[in-house]
C-alpha positions as CSV (number, residue, x, y, z in Angstrom):
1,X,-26.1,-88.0,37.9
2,X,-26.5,-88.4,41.9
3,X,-25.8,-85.2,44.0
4,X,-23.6,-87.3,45.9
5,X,-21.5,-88.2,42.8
6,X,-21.4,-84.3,41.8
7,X,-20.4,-84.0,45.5
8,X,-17.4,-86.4,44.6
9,X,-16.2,-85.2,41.4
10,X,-16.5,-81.5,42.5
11,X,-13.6,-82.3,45.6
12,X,-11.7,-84.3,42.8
13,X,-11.7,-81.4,40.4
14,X,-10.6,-78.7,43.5
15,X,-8.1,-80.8,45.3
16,X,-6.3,-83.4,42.7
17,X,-4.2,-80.8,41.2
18,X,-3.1,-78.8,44.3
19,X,-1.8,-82.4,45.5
20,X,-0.5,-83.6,42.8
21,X,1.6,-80.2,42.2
22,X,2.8,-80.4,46.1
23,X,4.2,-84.2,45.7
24,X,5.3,-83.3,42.2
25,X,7.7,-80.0,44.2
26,X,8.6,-82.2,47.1
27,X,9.5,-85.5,45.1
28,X,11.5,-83.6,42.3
29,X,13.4,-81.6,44.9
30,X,14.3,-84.7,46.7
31,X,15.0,-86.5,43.6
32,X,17.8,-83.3,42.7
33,X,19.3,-83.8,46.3
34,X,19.5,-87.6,45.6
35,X,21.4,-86.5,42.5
36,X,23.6,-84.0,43.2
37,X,25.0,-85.9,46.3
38,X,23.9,-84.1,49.1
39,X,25.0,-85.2,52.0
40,X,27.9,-86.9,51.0
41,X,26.5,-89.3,49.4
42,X,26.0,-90.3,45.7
43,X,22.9,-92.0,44.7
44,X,23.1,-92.4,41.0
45,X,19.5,-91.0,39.9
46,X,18.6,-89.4,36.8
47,X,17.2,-86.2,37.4
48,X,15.9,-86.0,34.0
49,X,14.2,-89.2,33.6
50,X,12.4,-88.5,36.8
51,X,11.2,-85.0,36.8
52,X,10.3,-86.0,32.9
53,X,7.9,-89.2,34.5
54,X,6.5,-86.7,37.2
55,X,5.4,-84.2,35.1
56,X,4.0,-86.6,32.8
57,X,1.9,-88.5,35.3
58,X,0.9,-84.8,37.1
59,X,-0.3,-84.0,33.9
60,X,-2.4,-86.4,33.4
61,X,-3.9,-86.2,36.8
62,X,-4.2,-82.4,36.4
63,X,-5.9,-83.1,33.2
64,X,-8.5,-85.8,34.9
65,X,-9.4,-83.4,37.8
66,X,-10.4,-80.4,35.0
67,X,-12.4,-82.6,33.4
68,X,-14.1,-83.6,36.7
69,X,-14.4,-80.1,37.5
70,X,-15.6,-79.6,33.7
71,X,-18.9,-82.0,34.2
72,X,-19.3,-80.5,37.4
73,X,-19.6,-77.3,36.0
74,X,-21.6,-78.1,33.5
75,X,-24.3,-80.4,35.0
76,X,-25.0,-77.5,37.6
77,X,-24.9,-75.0,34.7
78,X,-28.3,-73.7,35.5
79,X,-27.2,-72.6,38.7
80,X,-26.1,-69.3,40.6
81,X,-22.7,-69.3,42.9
82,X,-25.2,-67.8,45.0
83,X,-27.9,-70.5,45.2
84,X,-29.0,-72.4,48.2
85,X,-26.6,-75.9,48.6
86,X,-25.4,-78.2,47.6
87,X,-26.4,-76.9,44.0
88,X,-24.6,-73.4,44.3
89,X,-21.8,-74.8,46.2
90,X,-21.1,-77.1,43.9
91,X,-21.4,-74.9,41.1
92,X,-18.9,-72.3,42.6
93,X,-16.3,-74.7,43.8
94,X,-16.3,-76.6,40.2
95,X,-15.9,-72.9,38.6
96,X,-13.2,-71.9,41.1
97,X,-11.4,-75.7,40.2
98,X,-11.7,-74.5,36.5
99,X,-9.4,-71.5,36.8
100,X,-7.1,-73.5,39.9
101,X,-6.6,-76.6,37.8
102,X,-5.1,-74.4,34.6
103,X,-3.3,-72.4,36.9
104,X,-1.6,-75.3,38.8
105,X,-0.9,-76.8,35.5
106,X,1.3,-74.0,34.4
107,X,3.3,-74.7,37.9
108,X,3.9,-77.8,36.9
109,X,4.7,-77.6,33.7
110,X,7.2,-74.7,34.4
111,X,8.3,-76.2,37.5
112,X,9.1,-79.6,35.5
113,X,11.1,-78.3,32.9
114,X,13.3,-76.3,34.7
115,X,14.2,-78.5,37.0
116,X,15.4,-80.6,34.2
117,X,17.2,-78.3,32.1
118,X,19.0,-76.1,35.0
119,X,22.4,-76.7,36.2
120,X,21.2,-78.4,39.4
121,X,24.4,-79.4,41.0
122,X,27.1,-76.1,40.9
123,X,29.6,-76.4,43.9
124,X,29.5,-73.7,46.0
């Protein structure tokens, strides 16, 4: 495989999650505004169903960048953090997007099902 293809999959694996887990926060929480009438107005969306579909989707994104952060890893196995780029670079950012990606899915997951089983909309 082409450095410049590493290069590629290694920004994949370290910023797909990060995203995904920011539009799955900003989206949901819009998404529970939208539901619970804010503003006055009532907008008849299911919370549920939608914070059920993002998770899902983020999830399978989160998924595709570890694994692109997986063959990253492992075609520059041979490799030190240390070593002169792009080889060590890539190796440390695809071994930093290991840990990240994991991490971020835990957000996500925990992030997703509370927001559908909480009582979103108590009047204050």
């Amino acid at each position: 495989m082409s450095l410049r293809r590493l290069g590629m999959l290694q920004w994949v694996g370290l910023v797909a999650a990060p995203l995904t887990w920011a539009a799955q926060h900003v989206v949901g929480f819009g998404v529970t505004q939208a539901e619970c009438g804010a503003g006055g107005m009532h907008w008849g969306i299911a919370n549920t169903t939608w914070q059920l579909s993002m998770l899902s989707v983020g999830v399978l994104v989160v998924l595709g960048a570890e694994a692109a952060a997986a063959v990253v890893f492992l075609r520059t196995r041979g490799t030190e953090e240390d070593d002169p780029p792009p080889d060590g670079r890539l190796h440390f950012l695809a071994s930093a997007a290991l840990v990240a990606n994991l991490l971020f899915l835990s957000i996500m997951v925990l992030d997703g099902i509370g927001s559908t089983v909480a009582d979103l909309c108590r009047g204050g």
